[in-house]
C-alpha positions in Angstrom: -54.1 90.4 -35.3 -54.4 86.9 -34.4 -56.0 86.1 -37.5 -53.6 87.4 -39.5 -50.9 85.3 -38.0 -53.1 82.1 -38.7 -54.7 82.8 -41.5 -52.4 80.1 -43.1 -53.7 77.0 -41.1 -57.2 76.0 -41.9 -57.1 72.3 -40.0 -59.8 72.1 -38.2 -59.6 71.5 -34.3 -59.4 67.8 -33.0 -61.6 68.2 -29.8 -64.5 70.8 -30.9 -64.1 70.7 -34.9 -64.3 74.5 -35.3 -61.6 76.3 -37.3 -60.7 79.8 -34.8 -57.1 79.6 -34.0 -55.0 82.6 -31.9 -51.6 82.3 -30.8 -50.3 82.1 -27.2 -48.0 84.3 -25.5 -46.0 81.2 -26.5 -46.6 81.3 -30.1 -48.7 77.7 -29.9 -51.7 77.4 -31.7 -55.2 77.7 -29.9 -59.0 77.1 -30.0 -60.6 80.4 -29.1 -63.6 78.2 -29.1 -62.4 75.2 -26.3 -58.9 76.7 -25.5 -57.2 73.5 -27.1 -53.7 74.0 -27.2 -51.8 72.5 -30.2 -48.6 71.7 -30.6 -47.8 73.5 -33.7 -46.4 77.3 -33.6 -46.1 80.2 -35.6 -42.7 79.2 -38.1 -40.6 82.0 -39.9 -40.8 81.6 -43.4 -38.1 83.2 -44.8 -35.8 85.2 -42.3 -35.2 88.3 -44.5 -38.9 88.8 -45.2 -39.7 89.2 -41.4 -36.6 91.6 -40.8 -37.9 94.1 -43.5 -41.2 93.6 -42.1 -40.9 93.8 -38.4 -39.7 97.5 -39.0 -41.8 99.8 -37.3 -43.9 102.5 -38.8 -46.0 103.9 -36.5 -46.2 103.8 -32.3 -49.8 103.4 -30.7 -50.6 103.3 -26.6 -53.6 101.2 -27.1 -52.1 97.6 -26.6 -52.8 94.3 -27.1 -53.1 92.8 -24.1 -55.1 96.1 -22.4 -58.2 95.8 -24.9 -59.4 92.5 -23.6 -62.5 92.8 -26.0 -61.5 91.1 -29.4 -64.4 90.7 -31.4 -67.1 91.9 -28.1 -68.2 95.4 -27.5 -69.1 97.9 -24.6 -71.3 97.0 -21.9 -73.0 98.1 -18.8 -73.4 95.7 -15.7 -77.2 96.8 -15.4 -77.3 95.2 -19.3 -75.9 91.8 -17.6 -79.0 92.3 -15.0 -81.3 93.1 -17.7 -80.2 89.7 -19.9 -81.0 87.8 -16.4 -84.0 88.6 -15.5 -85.1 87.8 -19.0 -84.3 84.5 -19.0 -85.7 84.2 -15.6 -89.0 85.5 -16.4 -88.9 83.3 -19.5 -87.9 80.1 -17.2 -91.0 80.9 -15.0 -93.1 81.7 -18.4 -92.1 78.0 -19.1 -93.2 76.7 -15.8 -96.6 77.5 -16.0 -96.4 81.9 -15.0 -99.2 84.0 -17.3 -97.0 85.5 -20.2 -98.2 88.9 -18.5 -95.5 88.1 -15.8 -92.8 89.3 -18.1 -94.5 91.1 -21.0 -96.1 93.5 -18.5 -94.9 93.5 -15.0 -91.6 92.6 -14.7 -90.8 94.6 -17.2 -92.3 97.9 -15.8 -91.0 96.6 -12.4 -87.8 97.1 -14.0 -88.2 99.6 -15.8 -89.3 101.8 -12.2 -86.3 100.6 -11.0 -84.0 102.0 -13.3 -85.6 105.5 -13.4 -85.7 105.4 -9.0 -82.1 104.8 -9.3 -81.3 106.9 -11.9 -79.6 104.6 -14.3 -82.2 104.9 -17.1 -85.4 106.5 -18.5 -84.2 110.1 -16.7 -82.6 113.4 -18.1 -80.6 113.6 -14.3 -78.5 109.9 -15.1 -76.4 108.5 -11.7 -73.3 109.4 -12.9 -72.3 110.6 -16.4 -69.9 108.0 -17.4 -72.9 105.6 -16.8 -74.8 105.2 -20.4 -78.9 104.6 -19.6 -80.2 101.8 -20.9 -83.3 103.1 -22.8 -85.8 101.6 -25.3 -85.5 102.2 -28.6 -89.4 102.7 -29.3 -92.6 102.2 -26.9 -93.4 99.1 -29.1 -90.3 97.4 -27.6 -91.7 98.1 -23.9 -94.0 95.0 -23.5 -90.9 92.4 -23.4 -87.8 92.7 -21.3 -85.7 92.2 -24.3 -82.0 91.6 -25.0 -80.3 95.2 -23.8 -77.9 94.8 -26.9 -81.0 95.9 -29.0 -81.8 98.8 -26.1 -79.2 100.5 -25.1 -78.1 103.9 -27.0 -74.7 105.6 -25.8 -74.8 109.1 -25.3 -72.3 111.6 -25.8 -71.1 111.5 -22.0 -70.8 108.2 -21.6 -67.6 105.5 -22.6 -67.5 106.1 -26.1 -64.4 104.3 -26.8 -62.2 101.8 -25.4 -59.7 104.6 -24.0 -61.9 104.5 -20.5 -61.9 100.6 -20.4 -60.8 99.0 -17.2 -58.4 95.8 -18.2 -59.9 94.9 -14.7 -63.3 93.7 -15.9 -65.4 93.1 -19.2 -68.1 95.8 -18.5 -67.4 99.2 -18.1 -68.5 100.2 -14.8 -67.9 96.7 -12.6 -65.8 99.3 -10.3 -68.8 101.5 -9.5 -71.2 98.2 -9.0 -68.4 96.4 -6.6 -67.8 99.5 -4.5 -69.9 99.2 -0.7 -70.7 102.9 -0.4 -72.7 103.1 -3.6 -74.0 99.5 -3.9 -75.9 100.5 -0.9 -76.5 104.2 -1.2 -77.7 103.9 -4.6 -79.5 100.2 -4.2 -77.8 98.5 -7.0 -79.2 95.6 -8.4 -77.0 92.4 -7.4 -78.0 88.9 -7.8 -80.2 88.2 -4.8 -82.4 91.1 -5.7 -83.2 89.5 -9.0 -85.2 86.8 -7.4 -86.4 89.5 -4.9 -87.8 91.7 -8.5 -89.0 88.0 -9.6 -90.6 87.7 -6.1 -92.4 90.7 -6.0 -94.0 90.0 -9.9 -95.4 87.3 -8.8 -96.6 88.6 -6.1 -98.4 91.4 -8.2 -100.4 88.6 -10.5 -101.3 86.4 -7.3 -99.5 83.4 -8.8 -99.5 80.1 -6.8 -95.7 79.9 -7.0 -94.5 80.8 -3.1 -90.8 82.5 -2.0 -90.2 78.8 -1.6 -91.0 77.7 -4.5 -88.9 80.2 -6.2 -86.1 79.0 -3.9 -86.7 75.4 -4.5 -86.8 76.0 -8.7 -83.7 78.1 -8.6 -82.2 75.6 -6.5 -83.1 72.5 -8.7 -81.8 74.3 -11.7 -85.3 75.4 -13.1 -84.7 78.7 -12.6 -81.2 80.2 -14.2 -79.6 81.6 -11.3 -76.1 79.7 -10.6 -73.7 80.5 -13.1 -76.1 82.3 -15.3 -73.1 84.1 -16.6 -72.8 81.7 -18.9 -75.2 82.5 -21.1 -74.1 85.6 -22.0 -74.0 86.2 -25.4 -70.5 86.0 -26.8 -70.2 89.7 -27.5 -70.5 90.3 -23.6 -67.0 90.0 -22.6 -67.1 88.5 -19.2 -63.6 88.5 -16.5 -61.9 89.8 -13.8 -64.6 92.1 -11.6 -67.3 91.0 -13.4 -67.1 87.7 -11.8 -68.1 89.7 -7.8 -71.2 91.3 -9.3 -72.4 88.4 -11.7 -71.1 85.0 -10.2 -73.8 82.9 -7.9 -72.3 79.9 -6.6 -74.6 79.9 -4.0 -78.4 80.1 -3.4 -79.3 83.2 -1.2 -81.6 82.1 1.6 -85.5 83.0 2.5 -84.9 86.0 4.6 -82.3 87.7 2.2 -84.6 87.2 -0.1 -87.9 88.7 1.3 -85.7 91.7 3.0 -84.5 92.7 -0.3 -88.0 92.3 -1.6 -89.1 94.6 1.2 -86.6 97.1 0.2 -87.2 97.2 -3.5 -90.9 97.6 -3.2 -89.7 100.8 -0.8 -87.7 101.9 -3.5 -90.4 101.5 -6.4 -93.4 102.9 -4.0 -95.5 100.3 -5.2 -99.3 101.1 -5.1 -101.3 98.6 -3.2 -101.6 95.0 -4.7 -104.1 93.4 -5.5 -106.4 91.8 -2.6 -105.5 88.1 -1.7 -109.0 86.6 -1.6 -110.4 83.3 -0.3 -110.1 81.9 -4.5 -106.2 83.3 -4.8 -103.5 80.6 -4.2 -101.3 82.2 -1.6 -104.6 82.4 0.7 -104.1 80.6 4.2 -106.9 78.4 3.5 -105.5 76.9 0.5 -102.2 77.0 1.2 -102.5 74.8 4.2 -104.6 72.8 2.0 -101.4 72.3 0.2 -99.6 71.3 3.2 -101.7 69.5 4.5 -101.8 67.0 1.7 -97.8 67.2 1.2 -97.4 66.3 4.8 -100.0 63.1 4.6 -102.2 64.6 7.5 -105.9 63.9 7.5 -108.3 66.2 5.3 -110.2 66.6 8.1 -107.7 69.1 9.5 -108.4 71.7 6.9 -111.7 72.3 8.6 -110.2 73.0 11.9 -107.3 74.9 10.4 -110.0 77.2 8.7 -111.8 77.8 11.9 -108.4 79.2 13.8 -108.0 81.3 10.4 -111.3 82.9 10.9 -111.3 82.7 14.5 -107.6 85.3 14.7 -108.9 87.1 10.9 -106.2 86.2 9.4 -108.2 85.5 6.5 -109.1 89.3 5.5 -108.0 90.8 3.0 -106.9 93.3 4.4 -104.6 91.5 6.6 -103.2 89.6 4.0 -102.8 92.1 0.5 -99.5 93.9 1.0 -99.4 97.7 0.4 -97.2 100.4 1.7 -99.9 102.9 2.1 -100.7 100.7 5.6 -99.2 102.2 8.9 -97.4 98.8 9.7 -96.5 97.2 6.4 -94.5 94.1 5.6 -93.9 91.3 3.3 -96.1 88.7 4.6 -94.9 85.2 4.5 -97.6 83.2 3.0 -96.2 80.0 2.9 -94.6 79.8 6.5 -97.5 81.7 7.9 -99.7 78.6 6.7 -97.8 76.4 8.4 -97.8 78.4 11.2 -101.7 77.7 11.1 -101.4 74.0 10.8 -98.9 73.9 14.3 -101.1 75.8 16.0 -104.2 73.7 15.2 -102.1 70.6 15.7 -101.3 71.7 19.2 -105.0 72.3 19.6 -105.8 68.7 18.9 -102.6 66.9 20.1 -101.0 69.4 22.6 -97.7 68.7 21.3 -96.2 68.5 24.6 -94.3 64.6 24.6 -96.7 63.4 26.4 -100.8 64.0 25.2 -100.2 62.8 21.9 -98.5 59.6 22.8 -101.4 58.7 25.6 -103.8 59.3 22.7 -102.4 56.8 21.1 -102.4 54.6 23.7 -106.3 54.7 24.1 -107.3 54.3 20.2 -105.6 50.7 20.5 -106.9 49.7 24.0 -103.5 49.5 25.7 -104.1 52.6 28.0 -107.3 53.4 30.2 -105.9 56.3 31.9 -105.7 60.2 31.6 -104.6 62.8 33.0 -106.7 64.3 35.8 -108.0 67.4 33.7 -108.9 64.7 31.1 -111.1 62.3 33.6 -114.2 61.5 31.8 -113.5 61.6 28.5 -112.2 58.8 27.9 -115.2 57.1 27.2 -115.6 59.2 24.0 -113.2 58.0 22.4 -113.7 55.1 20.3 -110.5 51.6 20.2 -109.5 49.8 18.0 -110.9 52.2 15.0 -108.2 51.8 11.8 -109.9 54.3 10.2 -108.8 56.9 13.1 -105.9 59.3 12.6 -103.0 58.0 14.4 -99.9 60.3 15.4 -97.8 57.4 16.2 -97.9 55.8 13.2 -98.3 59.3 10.6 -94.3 60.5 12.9 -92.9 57.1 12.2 -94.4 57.6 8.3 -92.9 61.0 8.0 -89.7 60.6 9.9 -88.6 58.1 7.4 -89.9 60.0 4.6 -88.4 62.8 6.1 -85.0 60.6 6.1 -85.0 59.7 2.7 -86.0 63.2 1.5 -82.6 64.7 3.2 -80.8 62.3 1.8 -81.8 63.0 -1.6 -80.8 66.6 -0.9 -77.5 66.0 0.0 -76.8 63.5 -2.6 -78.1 66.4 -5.2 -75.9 69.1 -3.4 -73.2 66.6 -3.7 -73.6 66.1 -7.5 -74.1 69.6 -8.1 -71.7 71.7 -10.3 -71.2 75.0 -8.1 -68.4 75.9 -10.1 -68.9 77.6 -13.7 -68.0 75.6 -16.9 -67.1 78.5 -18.6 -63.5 79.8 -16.9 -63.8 83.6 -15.1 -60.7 84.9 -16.3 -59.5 86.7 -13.2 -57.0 89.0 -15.1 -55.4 89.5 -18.4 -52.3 88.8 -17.1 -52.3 85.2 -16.0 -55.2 84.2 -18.8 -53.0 81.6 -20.1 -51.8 79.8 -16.7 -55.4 80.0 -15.9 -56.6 78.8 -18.9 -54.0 76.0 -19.0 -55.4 75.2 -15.4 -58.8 74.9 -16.1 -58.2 72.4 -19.2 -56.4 70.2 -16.8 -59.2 70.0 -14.0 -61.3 69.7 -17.3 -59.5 66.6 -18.6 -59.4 64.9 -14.8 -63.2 65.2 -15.1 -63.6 63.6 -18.0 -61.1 60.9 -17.0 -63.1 60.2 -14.1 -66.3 60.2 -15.5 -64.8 57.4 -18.3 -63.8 55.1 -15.4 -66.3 55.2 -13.1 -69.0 55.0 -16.4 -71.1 57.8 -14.3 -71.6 61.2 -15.5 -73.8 64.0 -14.2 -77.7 63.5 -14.0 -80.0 65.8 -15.9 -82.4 67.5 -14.2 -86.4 66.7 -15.6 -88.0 69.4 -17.6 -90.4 69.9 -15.7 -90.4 69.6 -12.0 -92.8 68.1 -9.4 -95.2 70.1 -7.0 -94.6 67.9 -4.5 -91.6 67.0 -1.8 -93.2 63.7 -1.0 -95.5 61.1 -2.3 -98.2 59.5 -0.9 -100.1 56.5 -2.2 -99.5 52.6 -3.0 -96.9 52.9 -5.7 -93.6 51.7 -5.2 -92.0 55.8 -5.7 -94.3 56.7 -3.2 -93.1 57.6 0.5 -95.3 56.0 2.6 -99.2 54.9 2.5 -101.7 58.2 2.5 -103.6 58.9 5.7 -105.6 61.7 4.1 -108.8 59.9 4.3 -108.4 59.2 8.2 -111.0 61.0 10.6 -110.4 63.1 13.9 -113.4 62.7 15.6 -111.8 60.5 18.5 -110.5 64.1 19.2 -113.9 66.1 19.7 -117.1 64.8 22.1 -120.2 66.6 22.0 -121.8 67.8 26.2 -125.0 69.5 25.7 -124.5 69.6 21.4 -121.6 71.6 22.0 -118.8 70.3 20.5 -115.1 70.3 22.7 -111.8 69.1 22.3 -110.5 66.2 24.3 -107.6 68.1 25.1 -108.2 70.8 27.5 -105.3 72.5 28.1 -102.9 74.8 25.7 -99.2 75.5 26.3 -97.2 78.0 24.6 -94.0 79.9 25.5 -93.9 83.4 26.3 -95.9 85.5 24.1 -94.1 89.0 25.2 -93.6 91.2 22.3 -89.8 91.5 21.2 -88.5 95.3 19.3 -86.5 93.6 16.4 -84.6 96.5 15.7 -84.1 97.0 19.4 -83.4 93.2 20.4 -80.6 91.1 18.4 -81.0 88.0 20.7 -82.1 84.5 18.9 -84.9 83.7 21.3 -85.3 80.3 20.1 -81.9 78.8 20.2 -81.9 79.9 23.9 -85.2 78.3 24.3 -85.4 75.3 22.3 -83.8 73.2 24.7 -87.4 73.8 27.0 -89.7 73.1 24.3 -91.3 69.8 24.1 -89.1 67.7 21.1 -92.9 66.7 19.4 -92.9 70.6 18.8 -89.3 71.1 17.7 -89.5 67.7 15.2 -92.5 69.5 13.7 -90.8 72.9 13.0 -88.0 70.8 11.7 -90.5 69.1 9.2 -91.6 72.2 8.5 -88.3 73.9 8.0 -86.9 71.3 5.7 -90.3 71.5 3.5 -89.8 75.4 3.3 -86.2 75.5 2.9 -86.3 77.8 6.3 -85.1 78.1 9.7 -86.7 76.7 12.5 -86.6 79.9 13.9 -88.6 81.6 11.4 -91.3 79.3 11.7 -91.4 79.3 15.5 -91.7 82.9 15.8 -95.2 82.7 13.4 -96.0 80.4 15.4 -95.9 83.0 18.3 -97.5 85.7 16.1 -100.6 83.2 15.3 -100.7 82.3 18.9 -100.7 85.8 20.1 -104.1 86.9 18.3 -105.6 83.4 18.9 -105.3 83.8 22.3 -105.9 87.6 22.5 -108.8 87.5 20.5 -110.6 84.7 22.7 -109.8 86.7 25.5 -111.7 90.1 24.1 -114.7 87.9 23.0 -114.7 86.3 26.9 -114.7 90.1 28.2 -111.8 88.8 30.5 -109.4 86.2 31.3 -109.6 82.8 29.1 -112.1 80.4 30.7 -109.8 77.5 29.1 -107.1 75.7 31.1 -104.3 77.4 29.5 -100.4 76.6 30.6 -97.7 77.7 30.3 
């Protein structure tokens, strides 16, 4: 109708340049394509002509302003879930993923999904004003394709606008919004995308962690905030659709990995495949990784191995998730290999404010003395050695890389744009008041950006594997200390090789029932716990993108077979000095 009303003015718009023009409720001229408002308005040629033609001739009930779809077409919220996950799988595709990721299984990942929630491929759908989204031939099965050129209506379904809800731009945003069935039914929302994502990648043993998935999402690599708006125009995207589809913020580790847990419930996955000693996400070569991002010696890796194979948390069994096991769970590769490297740490260093600082002292001459469990082994350690790993120096090196590195952050969170550049129009009814709101925070923008000569920075294309950099050039963080050795740490009595620290202290190792105890057991003990320990989780935490929490309680897991294992192969208590 618009059209017609403006068919007469062909001057193209001063701001875009395209030539689309609708009227107001004001009768101004505007860009459907940037919402420009002009200042020209409909004029009345000749007033006789528009009193014989404003006569009425017929009466419809299918107004104007309740269609809301001019020039779109019907759609389907899980059709919006379907477009996402493409592009995702095609982000990760980019980044380096095997093609098979999203040809193969993501796609029958999804396509499960749909038929264990009854929303597709099933001759019982969830409801019948819900249209399943189905493939059009088997040829089309291998790609998780646009649902535009999927989805068939069927004769139950919305087969007209007379059903449509003004409320929203898809047709069953209500059902999708609504608590009861969101969680009776397990309907896809955002975070479970990444959780579907999470457990593809999973499947083909890529190298990319549930941090790194976090990290690329959060650095834009990964369409996730605002991916709304790349919907394709005939999409029609307002009012409700905006609490199912918007993501303004990033959805942390553990909602992540829960919802992971949940949908590979829901799907009764067969087992995966075995996590051997040559797959990325094994503990061995994941606190390879770490070990290298966090400029610690590469003589560590050793030792780290030997507490892997000493507590079998190498097996495969132990680490290839299935559900067919009597206790299954998600394992956390990447914070269960940092895990590791703690544990070792506190092996060598004991961690305890006071070990690793009289180490210290002894490798540069300036302290003779030890404690009393320590007398007489002094003398194997060598002073004055600069090739000797030294945890005074590598805690002053990472503490101001570890500065910097925040500081980044916040400076990118800062910079970020959390808000969508494509206006959610809330509701038919104040679209214009909206729209003339966003134009003018639009134009302040813009304004700003001219007088300060700054303007958003563009992410790189492709982005690095590492947090920090080691080395001698001038981007890098901090000289490397990969090549220093740790045998200050170890002396040899009888050809048996022993660590100079002899004793081991750990919290308490009792068991806690999750679903029995909702206590946070380490912000009520952290204020005991030596602060070497708690800087190191922090490190940890901040490299992850976890809580300090999570990492502490692997730490306890790792700690509890290390120490019950030693015990078993003793045939009684530990013969160690072990504190507590």
């Amino acid at each position: 109708m618009d059209e017609d009303l403006t068919e007469g003015y062909g001057e193209p718009c001063a701001q875009c340049g395209a030539v689309c023009w609708a009227l107001t409720d004001g009768q101004q001229f505007f860009c459907k394509n940037c919402h420009n408002v002009i200042e020209r308005t409909q004029e009345v040629v000749d007033e006789r002509t528009f009193i014989q033609n404003n006569r009425i001739t017929y009466v419809t009930s299918r107004s104007r302003t309740k269609t809301g779809r001019e020039g779109g077409r019907s759609w389907l919220v899980v059709e919006g879930f379907q477009f996402i996950l493409k592009h995702q799988a095609e982000a990760l595709v980019r980044l380096g993923v095997c093609p098979e990721f999203k040809t193969n299984v993501l796609w029958d990942f999804w396509k499960r999904y749909l038929q264990k929630t009854r929303q597709a491929y099933t001759r019982a759908p969830l409801r019948s004003n819900l249209n399943p989204v189905e493939t059009t031939s088997e040829s089309e099965a291998g790609n998780v394709s646009d649902a535009s050129d999927q989805r068939k209506h069927s004769s139950a379904g919305y087969s007209s606008d007379e059903k449509y809800s003004v409320c929203s731009g898809s047709l069953d945003a209500e059902f999708y919004i609504c608590a009861k069935e969101r969680k009776s039914h397990c309907l896809m929302n955002m975070p479970r995308t990444l959780a579907l994502c999470h457990l593809a990648l999973l499947w083909l043993r890529e190298a990319i962690t549930l941090a790194d998935l976090l990290r690329l999402v959060s650095k834009g690599h990964v369409p996730y905030i605002n991916v709304h708006e790349d919907f394709p125009e005939q999409m029609k995207f307002f009012g409700k659709d905006a609490y199912i589809f918007r993501a303004e913020t990033i959805p942390s580790y553990k909602k992540v990995q829960e919802d992971a847990l949940q949908l590979a419930k829901l799907l009764k996955l067969p087992a995966f495949p075995p996590v051997t000693e040559d797959c990325l996400l094994h503990p061995g070569l994941l606190s390879l990784r770490y070990l290298i991002e966090l400029n610690l010696p590469d003589q560590l890796h050793y030792f780290v191995c030997q507490v892997m194979e000493d507590i079998g948390m190498g097996n495969e069994h132990f680490l290839t998730f299935g559900l067919s096991r009597p206790k299954y769970a998600l394992l956390c590769y990447d914070v269960q290999a940092a895990a590791l490297i703690i544990v070792t740490m506190k092996l060598f260093f004991r961690l305890d404010d006071k070990m690793e600082w009289t180490l210290h002292g002894k490798l540069i001459g300036t302290e003779q003395d030890s404690d009393d469990d320590d007398q007489g082994k002094s003398d194997y350690i060598p002073k004055r050695d600069s090739e000797v790993f030294n945890f005074r120096r590598w805690y002053m090196i990472m503490q101001a890389a570890l500065e910097q590195a925040r500081k980044r952050e916040q400076l990118f969170d800062a910079r970020r744009q959390w808000k969508s550049k494509q206006p959610i129009i809330p509701s038919l009814v104040i679209r214009s008041v909206f729209l003339k709101r966003r134009r003018m925070v639009e134009q302040l923008q813009s304004n700003f950006y001219s007088l300060t000569g700054s303007a958003p920075e563009q992410q790189p294309s492709t982005p690095p594997s590492f947090v920090f950099l080691w080395g001698p050039g001038q981007d890098a963080d901090g000289p490397s200390l990969h090549h220093k050795h740790l045998n200050c740490m170890l002396y040899k009595l009888e050809d048996i090789g022993f660590l100079v620290n002899g004793k081991y202290w750990h919290p308490d190792l009792k068991i806690c029932h999750e679903k029995n105890c909702r206590r946070n057991h380490y912000t009520e003990q952290e204020h005991t716990f030596p602060r070497t320990y708690v800087w190191l989780l922090e490190l940890f935490s901040f490299l992850l993108g976890v809580k300090k929490a999570m990492v502490h309680n692997e730490v306890i897991k790792v700690e509890r077979l290390l120490l019950r294992r030693r015990t078993a192969s003793q045939g009684g208590p530990s013969k160690e000095k072990v504190t507590s």
